[in-house]
C-alpha positions as CSV (number, residue, x, y, z in Angstrom):
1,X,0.0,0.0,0.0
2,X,0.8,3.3,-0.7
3,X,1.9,6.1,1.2
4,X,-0.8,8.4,0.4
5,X,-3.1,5.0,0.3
6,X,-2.8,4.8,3.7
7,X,-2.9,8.7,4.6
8,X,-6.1,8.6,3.1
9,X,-7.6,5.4,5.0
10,X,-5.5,6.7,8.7
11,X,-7.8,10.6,7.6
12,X,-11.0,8.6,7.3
13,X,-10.5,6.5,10.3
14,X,-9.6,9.1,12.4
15,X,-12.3,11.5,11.2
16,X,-15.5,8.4,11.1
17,X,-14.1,8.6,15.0
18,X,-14.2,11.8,15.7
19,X,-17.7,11.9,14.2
20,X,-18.5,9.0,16.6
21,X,-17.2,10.1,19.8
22,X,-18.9,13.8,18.8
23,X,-22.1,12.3,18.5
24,X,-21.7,10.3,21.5
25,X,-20.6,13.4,23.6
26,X,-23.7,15.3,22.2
27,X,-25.8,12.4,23.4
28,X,-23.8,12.4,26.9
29,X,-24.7,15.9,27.0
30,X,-28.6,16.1,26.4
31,X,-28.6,13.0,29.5
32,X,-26.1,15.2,31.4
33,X,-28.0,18.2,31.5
34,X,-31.5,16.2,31.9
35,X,-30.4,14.7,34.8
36,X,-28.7,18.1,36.5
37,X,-32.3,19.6,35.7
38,X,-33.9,16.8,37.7
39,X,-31.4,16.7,40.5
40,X,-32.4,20.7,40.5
41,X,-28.1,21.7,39.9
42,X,-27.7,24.4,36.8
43,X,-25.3,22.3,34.5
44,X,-22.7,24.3,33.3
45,X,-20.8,24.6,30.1
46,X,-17.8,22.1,30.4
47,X,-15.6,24.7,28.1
48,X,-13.9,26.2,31.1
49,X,-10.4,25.1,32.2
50,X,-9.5,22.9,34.9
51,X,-9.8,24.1,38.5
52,X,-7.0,24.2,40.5
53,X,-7.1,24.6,44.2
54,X,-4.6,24.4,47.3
55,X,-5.6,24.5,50.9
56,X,-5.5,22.3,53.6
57,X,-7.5,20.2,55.8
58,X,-7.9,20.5,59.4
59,X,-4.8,18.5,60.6
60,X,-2.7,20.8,58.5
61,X,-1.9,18.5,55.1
62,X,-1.9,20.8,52.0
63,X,-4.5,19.0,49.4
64,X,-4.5,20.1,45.6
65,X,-8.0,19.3,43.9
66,X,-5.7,18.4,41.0
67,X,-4.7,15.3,42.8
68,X,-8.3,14.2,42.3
69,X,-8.1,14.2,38.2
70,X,-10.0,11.1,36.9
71,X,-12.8,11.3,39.5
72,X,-16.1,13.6,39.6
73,X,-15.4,16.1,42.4
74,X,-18.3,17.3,44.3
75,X,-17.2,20.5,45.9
76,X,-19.0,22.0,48.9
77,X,-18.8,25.4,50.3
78,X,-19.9,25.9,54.5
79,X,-19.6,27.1,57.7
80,X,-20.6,25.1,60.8
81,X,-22.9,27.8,61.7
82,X,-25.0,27.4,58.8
83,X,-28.2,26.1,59.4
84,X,-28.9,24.8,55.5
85,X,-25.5,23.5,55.7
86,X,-25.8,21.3,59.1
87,X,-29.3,20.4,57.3
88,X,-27.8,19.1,54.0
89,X,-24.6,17.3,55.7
90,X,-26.0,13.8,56.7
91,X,-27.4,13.4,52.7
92,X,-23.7,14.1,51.6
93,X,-22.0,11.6,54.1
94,X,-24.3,9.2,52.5
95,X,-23.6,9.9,49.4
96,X,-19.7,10.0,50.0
97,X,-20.1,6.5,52.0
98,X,-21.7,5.2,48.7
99,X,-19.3,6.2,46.1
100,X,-16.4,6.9,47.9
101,X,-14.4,3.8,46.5
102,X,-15.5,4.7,42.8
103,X,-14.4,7.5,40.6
104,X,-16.0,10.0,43.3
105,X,-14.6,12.0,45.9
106,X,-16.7,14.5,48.1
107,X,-14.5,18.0,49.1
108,X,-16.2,19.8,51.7
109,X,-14.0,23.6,52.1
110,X,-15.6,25.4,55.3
111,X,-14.9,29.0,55.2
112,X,-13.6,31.3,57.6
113,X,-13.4,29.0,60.5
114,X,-10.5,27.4,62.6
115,X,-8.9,24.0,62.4
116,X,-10.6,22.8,66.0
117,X,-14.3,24.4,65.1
118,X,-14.2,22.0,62.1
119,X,-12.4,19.4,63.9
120,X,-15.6,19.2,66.0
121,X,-17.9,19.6,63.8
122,X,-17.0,16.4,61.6
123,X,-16.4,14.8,64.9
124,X,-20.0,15.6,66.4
125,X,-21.7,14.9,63.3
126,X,-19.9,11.8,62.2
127,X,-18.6,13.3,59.0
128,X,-15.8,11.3,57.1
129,X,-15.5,12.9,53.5
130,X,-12.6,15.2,52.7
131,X,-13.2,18.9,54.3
132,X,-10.5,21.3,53.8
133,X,-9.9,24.8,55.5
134,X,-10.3,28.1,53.5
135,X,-9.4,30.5,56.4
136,X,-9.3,33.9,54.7
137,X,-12.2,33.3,52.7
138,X,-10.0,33.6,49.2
139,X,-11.4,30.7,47.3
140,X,-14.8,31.3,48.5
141,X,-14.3,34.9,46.3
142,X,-12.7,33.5,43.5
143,X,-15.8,30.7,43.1
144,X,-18.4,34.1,44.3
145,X,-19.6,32.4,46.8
146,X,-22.6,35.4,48.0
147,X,-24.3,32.4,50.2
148,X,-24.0,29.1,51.6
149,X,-24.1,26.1,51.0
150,X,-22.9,26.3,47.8
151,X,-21.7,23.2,45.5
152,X,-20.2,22.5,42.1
153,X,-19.8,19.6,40.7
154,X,-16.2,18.6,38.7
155,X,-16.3,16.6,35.5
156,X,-12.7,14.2,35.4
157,X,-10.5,16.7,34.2
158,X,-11.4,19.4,36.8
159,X,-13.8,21.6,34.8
160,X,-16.9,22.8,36.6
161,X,-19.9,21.3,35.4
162,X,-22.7,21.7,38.0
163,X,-23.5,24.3,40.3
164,X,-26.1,24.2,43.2
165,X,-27.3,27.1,45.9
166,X,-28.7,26.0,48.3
167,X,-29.1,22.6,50.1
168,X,-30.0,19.7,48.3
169,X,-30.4,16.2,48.8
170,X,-28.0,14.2,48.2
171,X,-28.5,10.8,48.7
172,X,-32.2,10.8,47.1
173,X,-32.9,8.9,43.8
174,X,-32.2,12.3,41.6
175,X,-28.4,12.7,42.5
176,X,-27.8,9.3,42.9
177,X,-28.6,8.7,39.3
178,X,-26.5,12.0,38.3
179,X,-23.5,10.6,40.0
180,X,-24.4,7.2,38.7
181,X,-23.9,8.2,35.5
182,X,-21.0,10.7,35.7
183,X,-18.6,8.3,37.1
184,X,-19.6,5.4,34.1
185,X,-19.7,8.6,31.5
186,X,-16.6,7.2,30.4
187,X,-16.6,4.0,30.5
188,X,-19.5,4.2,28.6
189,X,-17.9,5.9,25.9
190,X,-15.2,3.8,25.4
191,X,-17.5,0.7,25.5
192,X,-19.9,2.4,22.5
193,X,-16.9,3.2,20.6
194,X,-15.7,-0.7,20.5
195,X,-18.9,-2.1,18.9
């Protein structure tokens, strides 16, 4: 075969692929945003860039969200003194127990509060997921957090993708089939695109 020959068949594959996985994203998408709508979290355009964020939890380890590339990322915004937010945390420990030892992990970043507040807060509400400390209220500005709770949701690569105000909750049918079918998204994908 020919060198052009097989420039020409290598173009075609590649391109019938693209094609494929396009249509498949646009598929992914229409589901995506259907099920955001039902879980009542706006879905947000996936075109942003990855979120990078560096703080650290209340025994003093420095976490980068980054570190969590390949899983969906629900992110949380609080304060202990939050009513909504005490309200809303028992759904998300049962939604962290759940997935937790999938492609899911569950960032809870309390603002404006010390290391012992927080400390006993998770301890007197039996809380396990992740919670890291934003002391001086700077990521809380840079994601415009104007009330709280406030979560976004993080697609596998760190984008945002879902934003919800308010509490919600979490471990009822609607965002257990969301997170159901973020963390398969992919293996989805590559599954469709082997038949």
């Amino acid at each position: 075969m020919s060198g052009r020959a097989y420039t020409v068949i290598l173009t075609a594959l590649i391109f019938s692929e693209a094609m494929v996985f396009g249509a498949i994203a646009e598929t992914d998408r229409k589901e995506i945003d259907r099920l955001f709508e039902k879980a009542g979290i706006l879905a947000l355009p996936n075109n942003t860039p990855p979120v990078e964020i560096v703080l650290p939890d209340p025994d003093g380890r420095v976490v980068r969200i980054s570190e969590f590339r390949g899983k969906i990322v629900l992110l949380n915004f609080w304060a202990s003194w939050c009513f909504p937010c005490i309200i809303e945390m028992p759904a998300m420990e049962k939604l962290h127990k759940r997935f937790k030892h999938r492609n899911f992990v569950m960032v809870a970043i309390n603002l404006q509060e010390s290391a012992e507040q927080v400390k006993q807060f998770l301890k007197d509400h039996k809380l396990t997921f992740m919670t890291l400390l934003d002391s001086k209220g700077i990521v809380g500005t840079e994601f415009g957090i104007r009330s709280i709770p406030t979560t976004f949701i993080l697609d596998k690569e760190g984008r945002l993708i879902g934003k919800a105000l308010g509490p919600r909750k979490w471990d009822g049918k609607e965002a257990t089939e969301l997170f159901e079918y973020l963390i398969d998204e992919t293996l989805k994908q590559v599954s469709r695109l082997k038949k």
